[in-house]
PAVEX-54283 format. One record per atom (N, C-alpha, C): x, y, z; residue in one letter. Coordinates in steps of 0.1 Angstrom, whole numbers, plus 5000, padded with zeros to 4 digits. Example, Ala and Ser with C-alpha at 12.3 -4.5 7.8 and 13.67 -1.06 7.14 Angstrom:
<atoms>
513249435078A512349555078A513249675078A512849785071S513749895071S512950005079S
</atoms>
This chain:
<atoms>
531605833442X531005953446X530605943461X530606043468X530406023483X529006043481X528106013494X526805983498X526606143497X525706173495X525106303499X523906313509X524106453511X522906483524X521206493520X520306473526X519006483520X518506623525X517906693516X517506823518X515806783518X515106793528X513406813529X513206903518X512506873505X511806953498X510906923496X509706993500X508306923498X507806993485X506706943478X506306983466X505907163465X505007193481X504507283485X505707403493X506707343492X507607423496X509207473487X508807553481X509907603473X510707703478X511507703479X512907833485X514407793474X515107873475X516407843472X517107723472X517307563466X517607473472X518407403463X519607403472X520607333461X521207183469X521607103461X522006973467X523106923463X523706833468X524706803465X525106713456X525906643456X525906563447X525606403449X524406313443X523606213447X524806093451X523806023460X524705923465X524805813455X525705753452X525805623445X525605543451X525805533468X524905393478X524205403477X523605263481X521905283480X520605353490X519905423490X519005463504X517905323502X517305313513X516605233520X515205223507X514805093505X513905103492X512605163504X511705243494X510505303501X509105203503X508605193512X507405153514X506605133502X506005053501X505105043490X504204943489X503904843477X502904763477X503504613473X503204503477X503304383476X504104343484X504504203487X505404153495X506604263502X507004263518X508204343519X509404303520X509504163510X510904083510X511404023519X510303933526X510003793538X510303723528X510503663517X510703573512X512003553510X512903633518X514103553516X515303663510X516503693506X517503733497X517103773482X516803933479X516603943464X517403893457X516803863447X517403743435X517303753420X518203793413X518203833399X517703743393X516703773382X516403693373X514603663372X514103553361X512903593363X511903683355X510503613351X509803703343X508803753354X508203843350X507103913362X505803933348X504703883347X504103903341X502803983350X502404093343X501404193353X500304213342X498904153347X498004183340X497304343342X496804403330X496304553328X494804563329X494604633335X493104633330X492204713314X492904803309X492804823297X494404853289X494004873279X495304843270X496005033269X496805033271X497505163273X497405223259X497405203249X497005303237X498405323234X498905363242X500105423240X501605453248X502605353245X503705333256X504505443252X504305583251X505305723255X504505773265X505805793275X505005853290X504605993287X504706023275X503906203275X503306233270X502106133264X501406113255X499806033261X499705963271X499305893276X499105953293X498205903301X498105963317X497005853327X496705773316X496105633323X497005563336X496205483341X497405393355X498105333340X497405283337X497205103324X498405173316X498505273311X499505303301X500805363313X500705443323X501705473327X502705323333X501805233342X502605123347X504305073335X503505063322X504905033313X505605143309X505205263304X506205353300X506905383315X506505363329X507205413336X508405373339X508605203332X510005153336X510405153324X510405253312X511405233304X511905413305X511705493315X511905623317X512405683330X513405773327X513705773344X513505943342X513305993354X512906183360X514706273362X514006343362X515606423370X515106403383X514306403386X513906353403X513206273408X513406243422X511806163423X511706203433X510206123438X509606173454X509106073459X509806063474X509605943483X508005953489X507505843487X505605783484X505605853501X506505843509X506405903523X506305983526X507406063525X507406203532X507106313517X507206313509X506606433496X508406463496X509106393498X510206503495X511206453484X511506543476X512106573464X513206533469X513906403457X515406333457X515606333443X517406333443X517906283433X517606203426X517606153411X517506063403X518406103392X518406173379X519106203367X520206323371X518906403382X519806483380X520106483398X521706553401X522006503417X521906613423X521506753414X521206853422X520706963413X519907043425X519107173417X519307303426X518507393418X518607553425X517507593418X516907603428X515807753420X515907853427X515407933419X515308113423X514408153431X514408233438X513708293452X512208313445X512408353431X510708353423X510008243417X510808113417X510408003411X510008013401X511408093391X510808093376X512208053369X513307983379X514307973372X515107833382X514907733373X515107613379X516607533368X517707533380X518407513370X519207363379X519607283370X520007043368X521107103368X521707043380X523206943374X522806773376X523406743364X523006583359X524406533363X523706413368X524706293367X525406303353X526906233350X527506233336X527606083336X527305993338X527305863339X526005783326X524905853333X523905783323X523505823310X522405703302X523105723290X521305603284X520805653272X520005643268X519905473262X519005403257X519105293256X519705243240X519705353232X520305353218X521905413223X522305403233X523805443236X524105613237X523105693235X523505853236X523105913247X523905993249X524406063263X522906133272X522506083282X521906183292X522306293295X521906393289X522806523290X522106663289X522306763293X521506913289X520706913281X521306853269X520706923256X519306823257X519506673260X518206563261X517306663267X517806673281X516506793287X515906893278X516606953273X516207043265X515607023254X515706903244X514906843235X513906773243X513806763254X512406623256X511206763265X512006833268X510906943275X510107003260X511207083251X511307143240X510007043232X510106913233X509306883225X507606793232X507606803248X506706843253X505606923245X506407013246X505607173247X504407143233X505707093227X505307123211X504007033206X504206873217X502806783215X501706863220X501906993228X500207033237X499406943238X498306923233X496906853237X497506713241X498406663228X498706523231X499506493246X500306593249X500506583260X500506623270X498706613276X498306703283X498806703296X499106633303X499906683315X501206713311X502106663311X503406773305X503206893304X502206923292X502107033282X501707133292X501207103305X500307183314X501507203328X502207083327X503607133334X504407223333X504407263322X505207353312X504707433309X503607503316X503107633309X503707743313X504007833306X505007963302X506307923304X506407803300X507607773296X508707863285X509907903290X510508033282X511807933275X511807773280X512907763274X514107693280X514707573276X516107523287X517107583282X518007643284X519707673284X520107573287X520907523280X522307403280X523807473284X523707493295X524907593306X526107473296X526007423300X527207293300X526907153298X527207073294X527106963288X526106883301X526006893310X525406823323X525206903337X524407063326X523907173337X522707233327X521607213328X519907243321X519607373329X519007473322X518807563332X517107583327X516207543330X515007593328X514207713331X513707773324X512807883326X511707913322X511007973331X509308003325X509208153330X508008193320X507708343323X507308403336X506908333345X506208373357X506508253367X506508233377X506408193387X505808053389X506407913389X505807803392X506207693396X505507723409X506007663426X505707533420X505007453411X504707263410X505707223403X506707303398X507407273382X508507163392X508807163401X510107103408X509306943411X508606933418X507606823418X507106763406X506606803396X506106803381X508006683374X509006743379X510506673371X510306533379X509506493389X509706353392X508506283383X508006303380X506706243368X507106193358X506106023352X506906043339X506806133329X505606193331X505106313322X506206393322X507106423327X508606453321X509506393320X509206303318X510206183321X511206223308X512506193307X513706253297X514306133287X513506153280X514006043266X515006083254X515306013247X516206033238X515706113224X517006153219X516206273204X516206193200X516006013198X516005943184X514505933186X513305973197X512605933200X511906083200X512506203206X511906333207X511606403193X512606343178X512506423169X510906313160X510706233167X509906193155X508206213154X507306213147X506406263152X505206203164X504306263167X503306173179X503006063177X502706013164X502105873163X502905813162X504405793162X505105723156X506005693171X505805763177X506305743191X505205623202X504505633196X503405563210X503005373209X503505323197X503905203199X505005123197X506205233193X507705173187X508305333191X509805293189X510405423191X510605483205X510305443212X510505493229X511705463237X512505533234X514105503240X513905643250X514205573260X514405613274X515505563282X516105633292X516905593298X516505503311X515905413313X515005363327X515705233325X515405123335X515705023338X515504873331X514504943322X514004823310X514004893298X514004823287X514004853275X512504763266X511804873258X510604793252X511404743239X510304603245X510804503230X509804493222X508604503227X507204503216X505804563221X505704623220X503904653217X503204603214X502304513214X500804483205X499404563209X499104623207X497704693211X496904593212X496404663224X495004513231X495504433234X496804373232X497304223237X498404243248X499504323246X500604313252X501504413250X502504463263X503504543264X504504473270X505704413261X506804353268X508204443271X509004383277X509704503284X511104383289X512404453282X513404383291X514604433298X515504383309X516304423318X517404493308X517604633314X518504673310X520404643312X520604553309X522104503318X523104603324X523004713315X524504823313X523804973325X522204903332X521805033336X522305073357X522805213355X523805173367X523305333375X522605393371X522005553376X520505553380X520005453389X518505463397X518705553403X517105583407X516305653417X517405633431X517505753440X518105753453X517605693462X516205683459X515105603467X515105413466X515605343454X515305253456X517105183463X516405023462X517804973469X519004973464X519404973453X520705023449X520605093436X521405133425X521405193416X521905133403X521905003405X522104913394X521204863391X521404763375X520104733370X519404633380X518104663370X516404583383X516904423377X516004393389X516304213394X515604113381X514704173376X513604053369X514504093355X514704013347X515403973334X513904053325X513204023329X511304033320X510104073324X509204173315X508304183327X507104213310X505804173312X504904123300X503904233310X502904263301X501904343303X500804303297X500204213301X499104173292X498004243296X497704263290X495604353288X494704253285X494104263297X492804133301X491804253308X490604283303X490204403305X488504353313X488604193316X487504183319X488004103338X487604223348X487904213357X488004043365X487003973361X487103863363X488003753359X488003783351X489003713338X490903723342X490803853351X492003883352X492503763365X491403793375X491903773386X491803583385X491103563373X491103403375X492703393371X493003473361X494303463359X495403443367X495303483380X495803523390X496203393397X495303373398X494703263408X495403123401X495003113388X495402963377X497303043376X497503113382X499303113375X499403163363X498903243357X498903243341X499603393346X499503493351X500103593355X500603603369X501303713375X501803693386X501403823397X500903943388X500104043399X498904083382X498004143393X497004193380X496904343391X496604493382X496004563385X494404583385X494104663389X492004673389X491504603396X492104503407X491304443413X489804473421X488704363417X487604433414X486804423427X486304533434X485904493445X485404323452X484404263439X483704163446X485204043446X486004083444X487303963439X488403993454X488004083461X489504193472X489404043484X488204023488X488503893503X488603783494X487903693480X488503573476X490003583472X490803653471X491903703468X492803643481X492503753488X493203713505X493003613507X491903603510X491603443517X492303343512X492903313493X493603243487X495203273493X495603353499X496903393502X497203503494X497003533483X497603633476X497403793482X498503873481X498403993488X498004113479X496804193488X496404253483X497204403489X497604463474X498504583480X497904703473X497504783483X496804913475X497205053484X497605153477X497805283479X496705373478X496105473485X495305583481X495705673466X495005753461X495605763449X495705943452X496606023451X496706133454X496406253438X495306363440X494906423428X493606443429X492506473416X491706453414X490606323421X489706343427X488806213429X487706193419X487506063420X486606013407X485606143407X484906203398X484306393398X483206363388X482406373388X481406463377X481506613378X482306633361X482806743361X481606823348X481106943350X480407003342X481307113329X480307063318X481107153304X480107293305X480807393310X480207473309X479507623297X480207513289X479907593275X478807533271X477607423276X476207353271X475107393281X474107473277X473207503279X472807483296X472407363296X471807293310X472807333321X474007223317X475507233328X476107383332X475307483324X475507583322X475107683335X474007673340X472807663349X473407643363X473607733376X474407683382X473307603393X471907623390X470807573397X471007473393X471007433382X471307223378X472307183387X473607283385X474307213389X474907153401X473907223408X473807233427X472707173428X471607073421X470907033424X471706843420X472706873407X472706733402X474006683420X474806813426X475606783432X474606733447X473506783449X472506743459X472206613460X471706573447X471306453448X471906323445X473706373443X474406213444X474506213460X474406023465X474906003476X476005933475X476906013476X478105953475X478405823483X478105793497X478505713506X477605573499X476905593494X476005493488X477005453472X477705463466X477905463459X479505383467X479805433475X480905353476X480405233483X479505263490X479305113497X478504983488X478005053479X477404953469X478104913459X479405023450X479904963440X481304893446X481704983455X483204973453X483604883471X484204883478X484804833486X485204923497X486004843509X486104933520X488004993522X488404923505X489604983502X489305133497X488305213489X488005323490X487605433500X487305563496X486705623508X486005753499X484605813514X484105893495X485006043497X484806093486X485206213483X484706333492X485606413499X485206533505X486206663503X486506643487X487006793485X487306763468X487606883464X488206863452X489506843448X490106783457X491106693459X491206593469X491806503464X492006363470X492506413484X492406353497X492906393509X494406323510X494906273504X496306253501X497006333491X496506473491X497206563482X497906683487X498606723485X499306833495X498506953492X498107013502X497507103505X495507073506X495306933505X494306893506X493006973519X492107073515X491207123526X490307003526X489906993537X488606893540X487006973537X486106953529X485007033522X483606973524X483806853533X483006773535X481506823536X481506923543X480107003548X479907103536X480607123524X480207163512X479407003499X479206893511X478706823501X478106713505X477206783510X475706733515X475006623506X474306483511X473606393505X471706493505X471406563499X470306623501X469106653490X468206523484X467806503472X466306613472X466406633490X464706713485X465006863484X466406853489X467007053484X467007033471X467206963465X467906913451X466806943446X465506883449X463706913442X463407083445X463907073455X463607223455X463907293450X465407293449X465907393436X465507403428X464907243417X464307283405X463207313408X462207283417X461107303410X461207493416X461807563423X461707723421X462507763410X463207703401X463907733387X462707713377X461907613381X460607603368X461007503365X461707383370X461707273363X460807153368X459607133361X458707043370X458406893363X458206833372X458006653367X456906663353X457806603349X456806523337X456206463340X455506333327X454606243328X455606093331X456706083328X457906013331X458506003341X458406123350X459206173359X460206263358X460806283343X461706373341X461006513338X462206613343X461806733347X461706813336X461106913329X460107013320X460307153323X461007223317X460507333316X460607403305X459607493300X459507563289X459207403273X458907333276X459207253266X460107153268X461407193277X462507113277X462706993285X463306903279X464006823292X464706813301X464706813310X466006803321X466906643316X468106643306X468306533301X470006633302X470706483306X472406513306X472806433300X474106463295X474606373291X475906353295X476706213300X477606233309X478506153303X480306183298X480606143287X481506043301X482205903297X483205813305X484005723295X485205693302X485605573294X485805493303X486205333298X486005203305X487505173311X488005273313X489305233324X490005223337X488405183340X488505173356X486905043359X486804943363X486104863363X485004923371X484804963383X483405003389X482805153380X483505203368X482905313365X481805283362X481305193351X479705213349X478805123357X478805093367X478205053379X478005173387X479105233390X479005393397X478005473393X478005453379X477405613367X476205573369X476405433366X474405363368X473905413381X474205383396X473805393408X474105553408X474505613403X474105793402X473005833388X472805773380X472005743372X470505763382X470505643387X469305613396X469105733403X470405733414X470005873422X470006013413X469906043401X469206173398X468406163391X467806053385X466706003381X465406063394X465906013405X465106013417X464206143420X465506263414X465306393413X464706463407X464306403392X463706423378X464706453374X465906433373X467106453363X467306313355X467506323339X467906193339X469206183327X469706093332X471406173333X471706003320X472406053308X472505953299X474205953298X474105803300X476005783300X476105713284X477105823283X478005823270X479705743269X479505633267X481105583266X482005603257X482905623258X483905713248X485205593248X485305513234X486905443232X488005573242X488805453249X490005523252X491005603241X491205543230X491905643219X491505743217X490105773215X489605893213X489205973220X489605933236X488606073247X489406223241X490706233241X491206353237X490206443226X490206373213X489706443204X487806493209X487806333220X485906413223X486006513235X486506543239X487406653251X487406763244X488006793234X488106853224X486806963216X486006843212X484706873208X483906913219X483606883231X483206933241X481306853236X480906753229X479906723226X479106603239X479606713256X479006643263X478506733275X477506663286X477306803297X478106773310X478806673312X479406623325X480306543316X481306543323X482706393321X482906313332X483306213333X483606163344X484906063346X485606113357X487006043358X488106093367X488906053366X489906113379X491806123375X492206213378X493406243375X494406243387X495306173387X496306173398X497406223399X497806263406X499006383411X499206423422X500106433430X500506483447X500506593447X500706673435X500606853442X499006893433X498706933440X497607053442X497307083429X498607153420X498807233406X497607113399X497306993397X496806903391X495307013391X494907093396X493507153397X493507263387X495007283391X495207423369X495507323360X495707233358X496007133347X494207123340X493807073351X492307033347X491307193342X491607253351X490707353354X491107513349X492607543345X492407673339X492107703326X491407793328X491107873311X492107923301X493407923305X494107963301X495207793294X494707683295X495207573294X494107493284X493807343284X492807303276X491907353274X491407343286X490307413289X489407333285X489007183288X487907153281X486807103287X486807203294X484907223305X484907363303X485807443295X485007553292X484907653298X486207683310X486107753322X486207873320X485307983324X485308113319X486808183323X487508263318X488408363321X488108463330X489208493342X489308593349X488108573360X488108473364X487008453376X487808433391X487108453403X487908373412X488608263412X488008193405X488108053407X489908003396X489508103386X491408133377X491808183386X491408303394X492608363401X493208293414X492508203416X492908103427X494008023422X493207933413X494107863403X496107943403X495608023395X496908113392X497908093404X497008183415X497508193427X498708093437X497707963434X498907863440X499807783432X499707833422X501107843411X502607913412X501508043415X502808163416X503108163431X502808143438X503408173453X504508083457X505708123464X506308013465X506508043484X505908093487X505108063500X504108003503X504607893513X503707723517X502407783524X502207873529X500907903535X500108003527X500608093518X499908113506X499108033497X500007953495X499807863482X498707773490X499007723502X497707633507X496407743505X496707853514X495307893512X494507943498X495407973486X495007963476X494207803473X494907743474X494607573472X493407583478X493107583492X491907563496X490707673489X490907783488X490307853479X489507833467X490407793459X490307703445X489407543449X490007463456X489007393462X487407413464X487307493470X486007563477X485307603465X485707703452X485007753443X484607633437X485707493431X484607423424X483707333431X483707313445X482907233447X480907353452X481307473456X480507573460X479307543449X479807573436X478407653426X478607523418X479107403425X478707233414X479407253400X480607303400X481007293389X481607143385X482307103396X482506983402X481906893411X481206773409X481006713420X481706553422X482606593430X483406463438X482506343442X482506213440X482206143443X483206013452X483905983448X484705833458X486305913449X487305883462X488705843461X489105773452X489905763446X490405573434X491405603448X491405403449X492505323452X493105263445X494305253443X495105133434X495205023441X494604893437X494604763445X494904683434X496104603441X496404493431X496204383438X495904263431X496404123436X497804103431X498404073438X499903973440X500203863442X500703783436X501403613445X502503613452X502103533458X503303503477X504503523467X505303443454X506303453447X506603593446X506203683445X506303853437X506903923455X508003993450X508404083462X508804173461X508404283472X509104443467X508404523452X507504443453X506304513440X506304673446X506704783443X506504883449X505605033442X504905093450X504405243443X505405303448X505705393438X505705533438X504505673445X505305793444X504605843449X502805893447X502705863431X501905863430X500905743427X501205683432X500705533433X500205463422X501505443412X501805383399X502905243403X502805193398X504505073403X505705113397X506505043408X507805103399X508604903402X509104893394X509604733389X511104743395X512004833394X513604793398X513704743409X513104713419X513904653432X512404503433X511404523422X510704373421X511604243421X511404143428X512004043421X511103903427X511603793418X510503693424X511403563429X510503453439X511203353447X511103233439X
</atoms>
């Protein structure tokens, strides 16, 4: 097949765009994290063992939305597209070219006819059409997907290796959304069977590795696919990845990991834990970290519970975090704090910074003209009541409850006193669900904007309880449906502006992904959303 031309499509920019047909050369591997292949001639062969910081729960990419669970399902899955970690622009991968409609409600694949699933059956329309099709059908379980695909009307199978997708209205993210693995396109031996039965066995994907075992809490092993010949446009060639093996061990005690590191027992660890980032360097090992594009770490309020309810709490509890304190005490100078309701590595990112003031004695002030006055404790009283929160997290990110504690303190300070609730990773869904909290806390990652209707419309999970028909949905909506780039930003910033204004959200610190690596490990690479991607890894 001849080379094809690259068409600039950014996530934020949708028009009519069709492409050609993908290059079978290879394009230039993308920037990313670990060694840039100083060590000499890539070299087949080789295990790569990568320590986790928690155990993924679950290795189907559409079922799961952790780093810890995405890292493995991501190399046993390939996209109809991908997006270079550089410029935001939409490339070939499954499929070699697209067309959408001037309303971005009609997005129609031609696929490569070459690739081909790991049980031997065809990469083809109809896959698209069963792995979207049954998307839809997980909803909650697969909450990003499921949220990818809202008003989804349906794939047409034009032709054996032409998908035509449609949805009822208008949606400018859905093209960006096909490089995720959260659509990532697996096999019907894997799409017809049910949710639980997919998330530790059963996961046939077309990607560059194939899973050979799962253990929960212990391990996700993974091996070279020989016969695989249809990569990303992005990486260095299109045949199978270099490492014969690659082990996932879950070592969840940050220390523990990185001694690992250090004694040889593994060869990169994720989570690297602030106090561990200069003994790391200083040993030689390279520390490779991306900003993380999406959601920033957030105290997010459930607005269906009494207090959170209150938009006077909620502008007082946003007063009295200091955020800059919180990065410089828990976390490192690989972070940075939050000044919007999106990551500033997000497309269409507004800067909100002067909507989020360190200010603990406006914060007193507000309550005490609400009637909420100190106790004998220091916690705040009114009518009888407590000023008492409850703030639900889970342990899959090492500085979280160090963070929660040193904002703990600071609204303590306030007479707020804020109680952290830890939630097992298996079950946050079902406690999301139940909504039996007043704040959540955690961060979601994604390069387009849309990640703020995922989280945030009423019309979707909804599980902060977001009223219908407010500005803040019609914003939402807004930069969904527009498929003009300066609309849709100013929706974006809009939507921005509402949750951080009346504290529905309060942003606190960026996540960085920082890993330790050894001098042996090369071409360790992120993706665009700063996840690793293994096919062009190899070791000396």
């Amino acid at each position: 097949m001849a080379r094809s031309r690259r068409h600039s499509v950014l996530p934020a920019v949708l028009s009519t765009v069709i492409l050609a047909t993908a290059a079978c050369s290879a394009a230039g591997p993308p920037s990313g994290g670990g060694d840039d292949g100083g060590g000499g001639e890539p070299s087949s062969g080789g295990e790569l063992t990568f320590a986790l910081a928690s155990d993924p729960v679950c290795v189907d990419p559409h079922q799961r939305a952790t780093n810890d669970a995405i890292y493995p399902a991501r190399q046993l899955v390939d996209s109809l597209t991908d997006q270079d970690p550089q410029t935001g622009e939409i490339v070939p991968w499954l499929a070699t070219g697209w067309e959408v409609d001037e309303e971005a409600r009609t997005f129609t694949f031609t696929l490569r006819d070459d690739a081909t699933f790991s049980d031997g059956t065809t990469v083809n329309a109809q896959a698209v059409k069963d792995t979207f099709d049954s998307i839809v059908a997980l909803g909650a379980q697969a909450a990003l997907g499921s949220g990818y695909l809202s008003g989804y009307t349906g794939t047409e199978v034009v032709d054996e290796y032409t998908a035509r997708v449609g949805f009822e209205a208008p949606n400018a993210q859905f093209l960006q959304a096909t490089s995720t693995s959260a659509l990532g396109i697996l096999a019907r031996s894997t799409t017809e069977l049910p949710a639980a039965e997919r998330c530790t066995d059963h996961v046939v994907g077309s990607g560059p590795f194939v899973l050979e075992e799962y253990t929960p809490n212990v391990s996700v092993v993974e091996t070279r696919r020989e016969d695989y010949a249809w990569g990303s446009s992005l990486w260095r060639d299109q045949g199978p990845a270099l490492l014969d093996r690659v082990t996932f061990r879950v070592i969840p005690e940050s220390g523990v990991r990185t001694g690992a590191l250090q004694s040889g027992q593994v060869d990169a660890i994720g989570g690297v834990a602030a106090q561990d980032e200069a003994a790391l360097a200083d040993a030689g090992f390279t520390l490779a970290s991306r900003p993380n594009p999406g959601l920033p770490f957030v105290l997010t309020a459930n607005l269906s519970r009494p207090l959170p309810a209150d938009e006077t709490i909620r502008r007082a509890v946003s007063l009295a975090v200091d955020r800059q304190e919180v990065v410089d005490t828990v976390l490192s100078p690989s972070f940075t704090v939050a000044t919007s309701s999106l990551a500033h590595t997000t497309d269409t990112y507004a800067d909100l910074s002067e909507l989020l003031p360190h200010d603990p004695d406006e914060a007193a002030r507000l309550l005490d003209d609400a009637g909420w006055m100190p106790g004998p404790d220091g916690v705040r009283v009114r009518d009888g009541e407590e000023l008492r929160l409850t703030v639900m997290w889970i342990p899959n990110f090492g500085p979280n409850e160090n963070a929660l504690q040193l904002i703990q303190q600071q609204l303590r300070a306030v007479g707020v006193d804020l109680r952290l609730r830890t939630v097992p990773l298996p079950d946050l869904p079902a406690a999301q669900e139940e909504g039996d909290f007043d704040y959540s806390w955690g961060n979601t990652t994604r390069t387009d904007p849309d990640i703020m209707r995922t989280a945030f419309s009423a019309d979707l999970r909804n599980i902060y309880r977001q009223p219908p028909g407010t500005p803040l949905q019609q914003a939402l909506a807004a930069q969904n449906t527009t498929t003009d780039p300066q609309r849709r930003a100013e929706a974006s910033a809009e939507a921005q502006r509402l949750l951080i204004e009346d504290g529905a959200t309060v942003p606190v610190f960026e996540l960085t992904t920082v890993l330790g690596v050894a001098e042996h490990v090369h071409d360790l690479e992120f993706e665009a959303s700063s996840r690793i991607q293994l096919h062009d890894t190899w070791i000396s």
